[in-house]
C-alpha positions as CSV (number, residue, x, y, z in Angstrom):
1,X,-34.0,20.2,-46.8
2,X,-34.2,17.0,-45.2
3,X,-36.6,14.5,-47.4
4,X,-38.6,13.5,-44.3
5,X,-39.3,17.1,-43.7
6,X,-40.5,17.9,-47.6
7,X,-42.8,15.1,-47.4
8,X,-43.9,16.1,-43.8
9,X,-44.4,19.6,-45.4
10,X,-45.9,18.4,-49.0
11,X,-48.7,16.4,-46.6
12,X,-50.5,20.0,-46.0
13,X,-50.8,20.4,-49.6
14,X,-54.4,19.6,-49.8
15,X,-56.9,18.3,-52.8
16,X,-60.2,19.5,-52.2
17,X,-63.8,19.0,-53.6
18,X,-66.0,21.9,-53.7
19,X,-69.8,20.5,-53.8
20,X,-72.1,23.6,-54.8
21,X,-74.9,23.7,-53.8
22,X,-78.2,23.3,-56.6
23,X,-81.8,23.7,-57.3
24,X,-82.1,21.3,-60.0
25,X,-81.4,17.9,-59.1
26,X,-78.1,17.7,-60.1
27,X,-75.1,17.0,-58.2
28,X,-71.9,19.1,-58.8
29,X,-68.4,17.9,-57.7
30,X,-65.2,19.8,-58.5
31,X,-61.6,18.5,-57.6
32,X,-58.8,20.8,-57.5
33,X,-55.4,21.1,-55.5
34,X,-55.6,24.1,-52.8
35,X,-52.9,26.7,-53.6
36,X,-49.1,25.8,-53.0
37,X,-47.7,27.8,-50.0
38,X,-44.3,29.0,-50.5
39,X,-42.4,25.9,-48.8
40,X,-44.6,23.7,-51.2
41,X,-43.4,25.7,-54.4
42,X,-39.8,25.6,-53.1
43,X,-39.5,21.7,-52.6
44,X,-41.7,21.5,-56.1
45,X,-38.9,23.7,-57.8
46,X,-36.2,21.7,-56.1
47,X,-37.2,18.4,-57.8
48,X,-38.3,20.3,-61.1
49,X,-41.7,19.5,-61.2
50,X,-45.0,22.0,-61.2
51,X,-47.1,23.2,-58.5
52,X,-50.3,21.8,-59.6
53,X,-50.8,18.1,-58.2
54,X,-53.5,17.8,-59.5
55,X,-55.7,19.0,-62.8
56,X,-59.1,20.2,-61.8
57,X,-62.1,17.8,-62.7
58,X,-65.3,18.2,-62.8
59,X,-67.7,15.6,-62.6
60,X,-71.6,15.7,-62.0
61,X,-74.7,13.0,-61.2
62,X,-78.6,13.5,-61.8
63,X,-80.8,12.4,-58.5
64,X,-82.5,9.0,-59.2
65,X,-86.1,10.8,-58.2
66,X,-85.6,13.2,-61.4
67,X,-88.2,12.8,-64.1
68,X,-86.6,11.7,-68.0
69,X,-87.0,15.4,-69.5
70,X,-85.3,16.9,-66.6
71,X,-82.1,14.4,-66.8
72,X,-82.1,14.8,-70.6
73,X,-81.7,18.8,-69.6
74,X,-79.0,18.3,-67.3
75,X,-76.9,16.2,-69.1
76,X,-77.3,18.5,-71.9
77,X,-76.0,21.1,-69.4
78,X,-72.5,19.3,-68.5
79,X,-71.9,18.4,-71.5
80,X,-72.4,22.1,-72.6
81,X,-70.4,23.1,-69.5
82,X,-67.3,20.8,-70.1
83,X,-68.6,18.5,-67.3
84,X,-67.4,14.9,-68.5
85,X,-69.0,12.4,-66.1
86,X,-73.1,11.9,-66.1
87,X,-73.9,9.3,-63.7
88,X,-77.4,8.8,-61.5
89,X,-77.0,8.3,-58.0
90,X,-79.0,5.6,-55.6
């Protein structure tokens, strides 16, 4: 495979961030790589490295307009939920 080609074809392989939706006031943001199509894995396996380009990361922000109680909640709820980053927006 010609190396202009596998970096025209690595260009699709795409890093995404998934916002879900919430009731709370809390802002959710997750970061992970979309999955590898085949030509992906092949030029990966060629140069010996893995298919993930990525490691997944989640990060997460409280609304400025929440009250004190209700951020102290929500940060207690990343931290519980692996969620690294607590940061208010605005």
């Amino acid at each position: 495979m010609v190396a202009g080609n596998s970096r025209q074809t690595l260009k699709t392989h795409q890093i995404n961030t998934i916002v879900p939706p919430t009731d709370s006031g809390l802002v959710f943001r997750i970061r992970k790589d979309s999955t590898p199509e085949t030509a992906h894995r092949e030029i990966y396996e060629k140069l010996g490295l893995g298919t993930e380009i990525i490691r997944p990361r989640k990060t997460g922000a409280v609304q400025k307009k929440t009250r004190h109680s209700d951020e102290k909640k929500l940060q207690a709820l990343f931290f519980s939920s692996s969620f690294p980053k607590v940061r208010k927006l605005g």
